[in-house]
C-alpha positions in Angstrom: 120.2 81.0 83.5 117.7 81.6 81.3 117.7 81.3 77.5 113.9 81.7 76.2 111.1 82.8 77.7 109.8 79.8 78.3 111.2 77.5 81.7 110.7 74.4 79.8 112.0 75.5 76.6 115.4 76.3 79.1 115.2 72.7 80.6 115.2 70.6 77.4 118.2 72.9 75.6 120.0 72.7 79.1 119.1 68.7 79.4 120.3 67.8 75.6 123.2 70.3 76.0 124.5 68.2 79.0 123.3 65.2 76.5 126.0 66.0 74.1 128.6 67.3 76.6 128.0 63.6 78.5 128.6 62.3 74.6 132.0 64.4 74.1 133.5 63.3 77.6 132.4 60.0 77.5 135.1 58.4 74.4 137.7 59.9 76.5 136.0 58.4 79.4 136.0 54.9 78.6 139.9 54.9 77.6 140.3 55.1 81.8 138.5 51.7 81.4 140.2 50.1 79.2 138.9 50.5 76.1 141.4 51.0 73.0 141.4 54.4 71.8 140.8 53.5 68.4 137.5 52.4 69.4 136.8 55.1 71.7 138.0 57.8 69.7 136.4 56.7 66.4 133.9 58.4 64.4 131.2 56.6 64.9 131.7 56.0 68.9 131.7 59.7 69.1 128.4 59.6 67.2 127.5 57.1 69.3 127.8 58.7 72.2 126.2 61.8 70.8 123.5 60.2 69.7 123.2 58.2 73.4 123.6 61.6 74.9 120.8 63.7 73.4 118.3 60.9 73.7 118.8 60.9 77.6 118.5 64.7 77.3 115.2 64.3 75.5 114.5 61.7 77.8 114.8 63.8 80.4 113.0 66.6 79.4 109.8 64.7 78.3 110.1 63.2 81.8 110.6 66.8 83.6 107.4 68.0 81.3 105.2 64.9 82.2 105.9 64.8 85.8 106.2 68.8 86.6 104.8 69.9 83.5 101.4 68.3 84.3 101.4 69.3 88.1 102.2 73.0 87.3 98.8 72.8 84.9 96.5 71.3 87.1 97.8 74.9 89.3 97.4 76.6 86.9 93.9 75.6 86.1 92.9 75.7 89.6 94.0 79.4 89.9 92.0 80.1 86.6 89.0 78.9 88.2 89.9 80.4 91.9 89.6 83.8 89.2 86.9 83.4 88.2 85.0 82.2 91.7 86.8 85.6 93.3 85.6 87.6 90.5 82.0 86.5 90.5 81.9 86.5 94.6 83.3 90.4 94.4 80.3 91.1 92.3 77.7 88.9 94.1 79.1 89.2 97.8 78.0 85.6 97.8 80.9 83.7 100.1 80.0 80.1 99.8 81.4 80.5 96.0 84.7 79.6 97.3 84.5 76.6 99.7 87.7 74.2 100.5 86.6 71.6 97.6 85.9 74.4 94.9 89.1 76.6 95.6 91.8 75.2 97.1 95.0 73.3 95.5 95.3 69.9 96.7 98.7 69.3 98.6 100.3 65.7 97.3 103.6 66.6 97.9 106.3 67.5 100.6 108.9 69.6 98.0 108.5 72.9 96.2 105.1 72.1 94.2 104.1 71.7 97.6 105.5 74.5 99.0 103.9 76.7 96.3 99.9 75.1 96.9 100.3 75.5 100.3 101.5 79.2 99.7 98.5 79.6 97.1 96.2 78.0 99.1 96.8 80.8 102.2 96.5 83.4 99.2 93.1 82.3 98.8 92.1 81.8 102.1 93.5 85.7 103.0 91.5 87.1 99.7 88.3 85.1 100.5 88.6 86.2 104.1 89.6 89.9 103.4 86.4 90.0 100.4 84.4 88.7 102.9 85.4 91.5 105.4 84.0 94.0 102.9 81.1 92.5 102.1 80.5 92.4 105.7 81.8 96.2 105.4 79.4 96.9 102.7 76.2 95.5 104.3 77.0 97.0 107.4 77.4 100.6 106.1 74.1 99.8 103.7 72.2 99.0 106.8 73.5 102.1 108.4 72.3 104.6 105.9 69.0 103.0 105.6 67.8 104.0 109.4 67.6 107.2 111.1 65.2 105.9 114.1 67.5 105.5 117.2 66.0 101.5 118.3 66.0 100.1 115.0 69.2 102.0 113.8 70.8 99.9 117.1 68.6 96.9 116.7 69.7 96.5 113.4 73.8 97.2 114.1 73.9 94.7 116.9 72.6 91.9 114.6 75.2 93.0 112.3 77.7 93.0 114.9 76.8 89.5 116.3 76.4 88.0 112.6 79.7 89.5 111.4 82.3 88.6 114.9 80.7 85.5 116.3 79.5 87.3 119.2 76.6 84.8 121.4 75.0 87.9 122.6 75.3 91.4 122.8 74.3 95.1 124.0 74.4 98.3 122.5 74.0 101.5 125.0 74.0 105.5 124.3 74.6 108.0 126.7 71.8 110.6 127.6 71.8 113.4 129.8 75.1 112.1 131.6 73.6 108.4 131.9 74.3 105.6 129.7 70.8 103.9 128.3 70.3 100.3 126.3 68.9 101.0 123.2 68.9 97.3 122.1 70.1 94.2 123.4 70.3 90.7 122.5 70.9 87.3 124.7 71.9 89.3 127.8 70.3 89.0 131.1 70.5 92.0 133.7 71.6 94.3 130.6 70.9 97.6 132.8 73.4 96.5 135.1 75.9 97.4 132.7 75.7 101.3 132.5 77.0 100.9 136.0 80.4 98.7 134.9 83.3 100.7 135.8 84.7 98.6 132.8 81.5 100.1 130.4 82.2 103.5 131.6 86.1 103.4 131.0 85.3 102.7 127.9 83.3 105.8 126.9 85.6 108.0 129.2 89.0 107.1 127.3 87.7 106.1 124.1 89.7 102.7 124.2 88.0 99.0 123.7 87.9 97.0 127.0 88.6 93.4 127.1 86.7 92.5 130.4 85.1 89.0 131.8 81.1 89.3 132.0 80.1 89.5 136.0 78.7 86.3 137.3 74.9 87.5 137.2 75.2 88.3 133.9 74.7 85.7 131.7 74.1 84.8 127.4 71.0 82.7 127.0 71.7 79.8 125.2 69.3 77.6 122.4 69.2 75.2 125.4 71.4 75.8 128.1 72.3 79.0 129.5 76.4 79.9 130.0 78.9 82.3 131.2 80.6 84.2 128.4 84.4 83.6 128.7 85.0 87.2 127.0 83.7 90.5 125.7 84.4 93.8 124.3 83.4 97.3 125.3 83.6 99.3 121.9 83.3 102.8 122.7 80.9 104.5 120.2 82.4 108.2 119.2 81.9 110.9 116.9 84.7 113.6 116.5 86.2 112.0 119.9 82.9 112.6 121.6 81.7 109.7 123.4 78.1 108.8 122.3 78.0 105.1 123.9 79.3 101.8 123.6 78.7 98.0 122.0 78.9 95.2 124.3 79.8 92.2 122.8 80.2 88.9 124.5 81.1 85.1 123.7 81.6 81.6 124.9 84.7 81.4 123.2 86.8 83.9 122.1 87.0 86.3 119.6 89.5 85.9 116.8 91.6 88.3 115.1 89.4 88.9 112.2 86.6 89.8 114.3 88.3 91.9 116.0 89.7 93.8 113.0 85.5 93.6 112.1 84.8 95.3 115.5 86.9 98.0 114.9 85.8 99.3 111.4 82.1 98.8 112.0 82.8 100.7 115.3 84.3 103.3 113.1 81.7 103.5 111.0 78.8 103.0 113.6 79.7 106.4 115.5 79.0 108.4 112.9 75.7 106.9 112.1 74.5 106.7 116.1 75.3 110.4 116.2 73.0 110.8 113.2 70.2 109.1 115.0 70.6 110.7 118.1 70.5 114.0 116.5 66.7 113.0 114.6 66.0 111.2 118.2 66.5 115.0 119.6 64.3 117.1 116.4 62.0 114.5 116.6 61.4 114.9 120.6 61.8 119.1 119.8 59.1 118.7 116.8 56.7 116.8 119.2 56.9 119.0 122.2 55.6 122.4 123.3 58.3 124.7 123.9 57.4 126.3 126.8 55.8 123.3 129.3 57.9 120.4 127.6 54.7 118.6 127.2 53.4 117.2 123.3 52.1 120.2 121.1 49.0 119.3 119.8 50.0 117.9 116.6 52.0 115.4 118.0 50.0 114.4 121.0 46.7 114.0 119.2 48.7 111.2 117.0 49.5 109.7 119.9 46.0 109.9 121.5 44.9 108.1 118.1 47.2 105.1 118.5 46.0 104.7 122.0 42.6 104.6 121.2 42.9 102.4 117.8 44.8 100.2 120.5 42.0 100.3 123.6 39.6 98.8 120.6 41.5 96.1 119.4 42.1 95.3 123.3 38.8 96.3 124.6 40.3 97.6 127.3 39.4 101.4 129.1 40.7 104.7 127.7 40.0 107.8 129.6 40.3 111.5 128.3 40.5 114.7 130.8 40.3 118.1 129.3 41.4 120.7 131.3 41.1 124.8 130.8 42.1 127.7 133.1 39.5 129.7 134.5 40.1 133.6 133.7 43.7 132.9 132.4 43.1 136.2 130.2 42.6 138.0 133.7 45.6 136.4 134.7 47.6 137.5 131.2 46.3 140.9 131.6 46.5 141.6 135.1 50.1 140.7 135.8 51.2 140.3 132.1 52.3 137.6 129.8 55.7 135.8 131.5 53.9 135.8 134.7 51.3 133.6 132.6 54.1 131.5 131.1 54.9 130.8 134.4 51.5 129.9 135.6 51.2 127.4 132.4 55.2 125.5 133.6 53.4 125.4 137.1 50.4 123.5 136.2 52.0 121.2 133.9 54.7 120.3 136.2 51.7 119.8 138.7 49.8 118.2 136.5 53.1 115.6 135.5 53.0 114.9 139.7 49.8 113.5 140.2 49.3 111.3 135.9 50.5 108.0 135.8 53.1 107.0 134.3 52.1 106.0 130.5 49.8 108.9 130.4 50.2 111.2 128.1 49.6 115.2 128.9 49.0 117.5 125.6 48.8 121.3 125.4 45.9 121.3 123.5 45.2 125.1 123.2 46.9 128.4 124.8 45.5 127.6 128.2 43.9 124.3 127.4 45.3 120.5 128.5 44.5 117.1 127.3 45.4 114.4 129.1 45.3 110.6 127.7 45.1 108.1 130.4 45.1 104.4 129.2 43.1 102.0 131.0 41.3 104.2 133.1 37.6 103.8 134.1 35.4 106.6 134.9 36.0 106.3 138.7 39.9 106.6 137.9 39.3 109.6 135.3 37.3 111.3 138.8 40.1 110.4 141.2 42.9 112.0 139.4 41.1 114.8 137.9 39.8 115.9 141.5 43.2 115.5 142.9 44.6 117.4 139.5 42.1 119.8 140.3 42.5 120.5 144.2 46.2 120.9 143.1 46.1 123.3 141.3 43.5 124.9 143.3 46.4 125.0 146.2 49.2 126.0 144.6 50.6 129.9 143.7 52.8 131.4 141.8 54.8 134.4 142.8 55.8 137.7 141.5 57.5 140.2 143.6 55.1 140.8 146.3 52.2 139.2 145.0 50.8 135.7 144.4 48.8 134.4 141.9 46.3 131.6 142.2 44.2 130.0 139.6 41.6 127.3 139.6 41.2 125.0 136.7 37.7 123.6 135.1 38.0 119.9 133.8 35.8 117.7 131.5 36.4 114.2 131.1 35.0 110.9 129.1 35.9 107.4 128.9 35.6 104.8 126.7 33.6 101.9 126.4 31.8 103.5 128.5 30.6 106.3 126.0 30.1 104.4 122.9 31.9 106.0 120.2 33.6 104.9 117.2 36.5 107.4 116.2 38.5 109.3 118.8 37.6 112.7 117.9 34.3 111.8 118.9 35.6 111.0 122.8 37.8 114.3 122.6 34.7 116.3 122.1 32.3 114.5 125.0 35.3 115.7 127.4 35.3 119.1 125.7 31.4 119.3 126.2 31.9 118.2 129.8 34.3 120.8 130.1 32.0 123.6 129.1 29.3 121.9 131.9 31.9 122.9 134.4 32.4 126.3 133.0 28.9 127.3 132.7 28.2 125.8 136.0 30.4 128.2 137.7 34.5 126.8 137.3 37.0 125.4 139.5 34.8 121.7 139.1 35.4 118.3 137.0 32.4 117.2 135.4 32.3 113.7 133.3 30.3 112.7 130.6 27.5 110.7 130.8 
């Protein structure tokens, strides 16, 4: 029952209350014992008593106050502090605000006080926990919205992944015309095998996360030793329930529920972003390519051409350049008109993408005009493949109805070191000079630079 608004103020008008009643029963009392009544029921026994009975009240109460009273303010003082700490580490993000020794009540007692630090202590643990989820949350979506570029965009959300659950290792893949592709990976041997998990592709097929036990020759490298993950979760990455990929996460132990609750809204989260980047992965590819042969435009590939050249002088190692023209492809244009040349120019690229290495790089340079970048090739290389280039086109036809078309093809090429030259440009034009050689010289030849 309550009396003020104030618990202790209750306690000491119940405890002197129960004083004086103790003080009116207790003349009456004593009579049972013996005592004559015209003791017991005198004046000043009755004050007596009264007297006896508020002081135990008091008693009592000061008692109650020193031994609850001062418990219940050390709690309270901790929880002012605990304010404070959760206050500051919602504004900083900074978690190690709020360790054991700076947060939590101590528990020195087995009855309701107890009860109540033990209850407040869980409080704090489930706040810390759950401002530590968002901060995770916050970083997570910061980091997101900072990358467009497909490998760092997933480079960057699998170290978030791994930081935020635990995880010893992990994979993230995206699928690409029908086939599932790593776009980063971290502590995982044999990664590519995992396209071909049936529990990888379930995954992305349904949608759902799969709980599944790493294969045997898959294995999370260790700081020493290396060990067999005892689980791992297939998160399927979607956007608008389209499957886009999946994160593969994997662990010694096993993950607990909070990381699993973290899996879930940075998978969320993640789809949307990976579609982003996949969508700049795909302008980016359109912006660099020529349209009709698929190979680099100009403006793209002569970027590239740069960076392989800046990169055969640091290494000092061969670069070789092969500039290729139709002969008569105006003839060819005017003769049988301008698809059939469309056709001619797919032909020779996709003849031309047969015999380059792989790691060279073909441009369309011009309307009718290739540049081809191959890196470490010498000048007996650059002659090989451009002769072969060269016979092959020299072999092939394209038909129209009835008739066929043939073209031959006149190539230039120069390599560096062994033409000394200093900026790139300066290589492009010795195989463009070259190239004129073989025109003037009557076509259908490859002529390097001396």
């Amino acid at each position: 029952m309550r009396l003020t608004r104030k618990v202790f103020h209750d306690l000491a008008i119940w405890m002197i209350a129960f004083g004086l009643g103790i003080g009116i029963v207790f003349p009456f009392f004593v009579i049972l014992l013996g005592v004559p009544s015209s003791t017991s029921l005198s004046i000043s026994f009755f004050l007596a008593c009264f007297g006896a009975g508020a002081a135990v009240g008091v008693f009592n109460f000061s008692l109650a106050r020193m031994v609850v009273g001062s418990r219940i303010k050390v709690m309270a003082k901790a929880m002012t502090h605990i304010e404070k700490n959760l206050m500051s580490m919602a504004v900083s993000g900074d978690m190690n605000q709020c360790t054991p020794q700076e947060c939590l009540i101590e528990v020195d007692s087995e009855d309701e006080i107890g009860e109540s630090a033990m209850a407040f202590n869980r409080l704090v643990e489930a706040l810390a926990q759950s401002m530590e989820t968002q901060a995770a949350i916050r970083s997570f979506s910061e980091m997101l919205t900072s990358h467009l570029e497909l490998e760092v965009l997933a480079q960057q959300a699998l170290r978030q992944f791994i930081v935020h659950t635990g995880a010893s290792g992990g994979a993230i893949l995206y699928e690409s015309a029908g086939e599932l592709k790593v776009a980063s990976s971290h502590g995982l041997k044999d990664v590519e095998s995992l396209s071909a998990s049936d529990h990888v592709r379930l995954a992305v097929r349904t949608g759902d996360s799969q709980i599944i036990h790493m294969p045997d020759d898959v294995q999370v490298d260790g700081v020493i030793a290396q060990f067999r993950p005892s689980e791992i979760f297939v998160l399927p990455a979607t956007y608008k329930s389209i499957p886009l990929g999946v994160v593969v996460l994997a662990t010694a132990g096993s993950f607990d529920a909070e990381a699993q609750t973290r899996m879930e809204l940075f998978r969320q989260s993640f789809g949307l972003a990976l579609n982003n980047a996949i969508a700049h992965d795909r302008l980016q590819r359109l912006a660099a390519l020529d349209p009709l042969t698929g190979v680099y435009n100009r403006r793209f590939g002569m970027s590239r051409f740069h960076e392989e050249f800046d990169r055969a002088v640091r290494m000092n190692s061969p670069l070789g350049v092969l500039m290729m023209d139709i002969d008569h492809f105006k003839r060819v244009n005017d003769t049988y008109g301008h698809l059939v040349g469309d056709r001619v120019l797919i032909s020779i690229t996709g003849i031309a993408k047969t015999i380059l290495r792989d790691g060279d790089v073909l441009i369309r340079y011009g309307g009718e005009e290739f540049l081809a970048i191959l890196p470490a090739a010498s000048s007996e290389d650059l002659r090989l493949i451009g002769e072969r280039l060269r016979r092959a086109i020299e072999d092939a036809s394209v038909t129209d109805g009835s008739q066929t078309i043939r073209v031959t093809t006149s190539l230039g090429a120069s390599s560096y070191p062994r033409q000394n030259v200093e900026k790139a440009d300066e290589l492009v034009q010795l195989a463009d000079a070259a190239l004129y050689q073989a025109k003037e010289s009557g076509r259908n030849r490859l002529i390097l630079s001396r």
